[in-house]
C-alpha positions as CSV (number, residue, x, y, z in Angstrom):
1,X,0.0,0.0,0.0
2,X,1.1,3.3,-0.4
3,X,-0.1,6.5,2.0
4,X,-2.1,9.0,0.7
5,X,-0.5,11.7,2.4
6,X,3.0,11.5,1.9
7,X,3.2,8.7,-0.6
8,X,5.3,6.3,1.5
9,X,5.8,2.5,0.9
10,X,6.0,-0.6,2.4
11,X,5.0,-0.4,5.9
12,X,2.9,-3.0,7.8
13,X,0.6,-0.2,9.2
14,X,-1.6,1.1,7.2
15,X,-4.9,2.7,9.0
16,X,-7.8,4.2,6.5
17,X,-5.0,4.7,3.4
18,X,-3.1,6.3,5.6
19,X,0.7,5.2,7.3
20,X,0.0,5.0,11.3
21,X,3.0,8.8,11.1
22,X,0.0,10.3,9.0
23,X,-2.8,8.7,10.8
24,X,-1.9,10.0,13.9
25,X,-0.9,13.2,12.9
26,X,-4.5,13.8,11.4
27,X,-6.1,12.6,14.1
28,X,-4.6,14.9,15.9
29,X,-5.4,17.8,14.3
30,X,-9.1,16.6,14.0
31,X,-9.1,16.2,17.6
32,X,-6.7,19.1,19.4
33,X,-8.7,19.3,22.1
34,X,-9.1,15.2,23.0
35,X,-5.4,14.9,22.3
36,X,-4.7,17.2,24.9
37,X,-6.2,16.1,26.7
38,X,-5.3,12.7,27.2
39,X,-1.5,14.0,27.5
40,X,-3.1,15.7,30.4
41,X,-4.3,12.6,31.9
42,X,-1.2,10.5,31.6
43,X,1.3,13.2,32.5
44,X,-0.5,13.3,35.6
45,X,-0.6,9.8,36.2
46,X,3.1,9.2,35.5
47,X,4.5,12.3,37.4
48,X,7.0,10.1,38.8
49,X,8.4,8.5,35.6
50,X,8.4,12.0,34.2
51,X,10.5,13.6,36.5
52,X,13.0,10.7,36.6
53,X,13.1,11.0,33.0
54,X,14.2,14.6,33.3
55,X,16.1,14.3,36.2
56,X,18.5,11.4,33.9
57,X,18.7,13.9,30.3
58,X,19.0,17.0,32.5
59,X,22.6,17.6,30.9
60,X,21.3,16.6,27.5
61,X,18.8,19.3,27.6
62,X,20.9,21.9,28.5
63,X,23.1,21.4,26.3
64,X,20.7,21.0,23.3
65,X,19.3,24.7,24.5
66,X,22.3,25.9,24.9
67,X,23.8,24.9,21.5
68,X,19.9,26.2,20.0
69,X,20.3,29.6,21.8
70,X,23.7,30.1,20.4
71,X,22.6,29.2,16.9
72,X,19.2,30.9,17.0
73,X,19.8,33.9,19.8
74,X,17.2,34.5,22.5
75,X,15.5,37.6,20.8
76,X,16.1,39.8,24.5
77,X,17.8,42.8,24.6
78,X,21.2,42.2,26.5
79,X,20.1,44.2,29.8
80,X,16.7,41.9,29.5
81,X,17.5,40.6,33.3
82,X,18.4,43.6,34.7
83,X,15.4,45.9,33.2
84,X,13.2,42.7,34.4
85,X,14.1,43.4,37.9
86,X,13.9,46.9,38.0
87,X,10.5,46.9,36.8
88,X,9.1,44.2,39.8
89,X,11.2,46.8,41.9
90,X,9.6,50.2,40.5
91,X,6.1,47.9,40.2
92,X,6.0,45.7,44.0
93,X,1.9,45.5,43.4
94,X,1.4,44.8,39.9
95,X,4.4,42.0,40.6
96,X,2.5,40.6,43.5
97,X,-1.0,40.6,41.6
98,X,1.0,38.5,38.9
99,X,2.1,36.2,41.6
100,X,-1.4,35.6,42.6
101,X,-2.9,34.8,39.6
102,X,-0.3,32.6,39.0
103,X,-1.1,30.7,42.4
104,X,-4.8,31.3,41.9
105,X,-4.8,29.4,38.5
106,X,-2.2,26.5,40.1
107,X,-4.5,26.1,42.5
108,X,-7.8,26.4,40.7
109,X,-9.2,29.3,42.3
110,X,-9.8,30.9,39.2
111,X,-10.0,29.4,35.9
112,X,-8.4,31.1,32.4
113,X,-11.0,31.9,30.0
114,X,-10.5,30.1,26.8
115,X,-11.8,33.6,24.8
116,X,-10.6,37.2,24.8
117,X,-12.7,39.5,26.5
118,X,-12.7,41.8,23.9
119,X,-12.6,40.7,20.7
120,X,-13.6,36.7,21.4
121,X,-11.2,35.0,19.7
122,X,-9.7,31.8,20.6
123,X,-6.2,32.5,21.1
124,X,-2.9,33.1,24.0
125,X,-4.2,34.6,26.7
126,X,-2.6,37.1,29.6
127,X,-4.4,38.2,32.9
128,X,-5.4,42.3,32.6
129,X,-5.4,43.7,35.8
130,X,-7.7,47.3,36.2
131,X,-6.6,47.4,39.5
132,X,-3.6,46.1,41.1
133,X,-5.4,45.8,44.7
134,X,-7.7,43.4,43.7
135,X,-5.1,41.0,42.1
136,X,-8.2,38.6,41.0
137,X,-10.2,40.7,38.8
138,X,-8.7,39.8,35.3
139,X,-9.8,40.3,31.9
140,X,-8.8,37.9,29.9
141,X,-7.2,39.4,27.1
142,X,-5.4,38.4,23.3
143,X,-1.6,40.4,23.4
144,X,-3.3,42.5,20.7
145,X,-6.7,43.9,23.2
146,X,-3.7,44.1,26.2
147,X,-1.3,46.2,23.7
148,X,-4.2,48.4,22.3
149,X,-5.6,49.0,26.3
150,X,-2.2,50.0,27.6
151,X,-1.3,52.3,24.3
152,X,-4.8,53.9,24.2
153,X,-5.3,54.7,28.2
């Protein structure tokens, strides 16, 4: 048989004209959300196999990162860190209500909207605080609602 999708030959797995690479590649496009979801469920089942796994590569990954940050560059201006630090200094409660929301989600106090507030489409999300006191009233916004309510205010 040959696939249908990327016109391979000769393999013993063949699933609806399709090689089992292709199969599962289209089935998981068909079915994002599912497929997430079951990595979800058996990530959280094998925590422990997971973390031993990464615990035994730990020097393999960093030095896979390392080699692709040299090749492809990190995209950061060089005082990135430093500028970082002296904005959660100049900015103590808009660092703090960042810290909560971050706990707050961990936790499951509050839940992330799947939606932007504003425009409603489906996409990234990040937490828009009005006021920094009240660290749990978010809009959930697209980068593009956030960037056009900072610039315009």
């Amino acid at each position: 048989m040959v696939c249908s999708k990327c016109n391979c030959e000769g393999t013993k797995h063949f699933i609806k004209g399709y090689c089992k690479k292709c199969y599962d590649f289209t089935w998981r496009l068909k079915n994002k959300d599912r497929f997430i979801e079951s990595i979800k469920v058996w990530q959280s089942k094998h925590q422990d196999r997971i973390r031993k796994y990464r615990q035994k590569n730990k020097k393999k990954f960093r030095e896979y990162y390392r080699t692709w940050y040299a090749k492809n560059g990190r995209n950061r201006a060089i005082d990135y860190q430093e500028a970082t630090i002296e904005w959660s200094q100049r900015h103590p409660n808009a660092k703090q209500a960042h810290q909560k929301v971050q706990y707050a989600l961990k936790i499951g106090e509050i839940i992330k909207s799947k939606n932007c507030s504003y425009c409603s489409r489906e996409t990234r999300l990040v937490a828009h605080h009005r006021d920094y006191l009240k660290p749990l009233e978010v809009l959930w916004l697209c980068y593009s609602c956030h960037k056009e309510i900072h610039f315009n205010s």
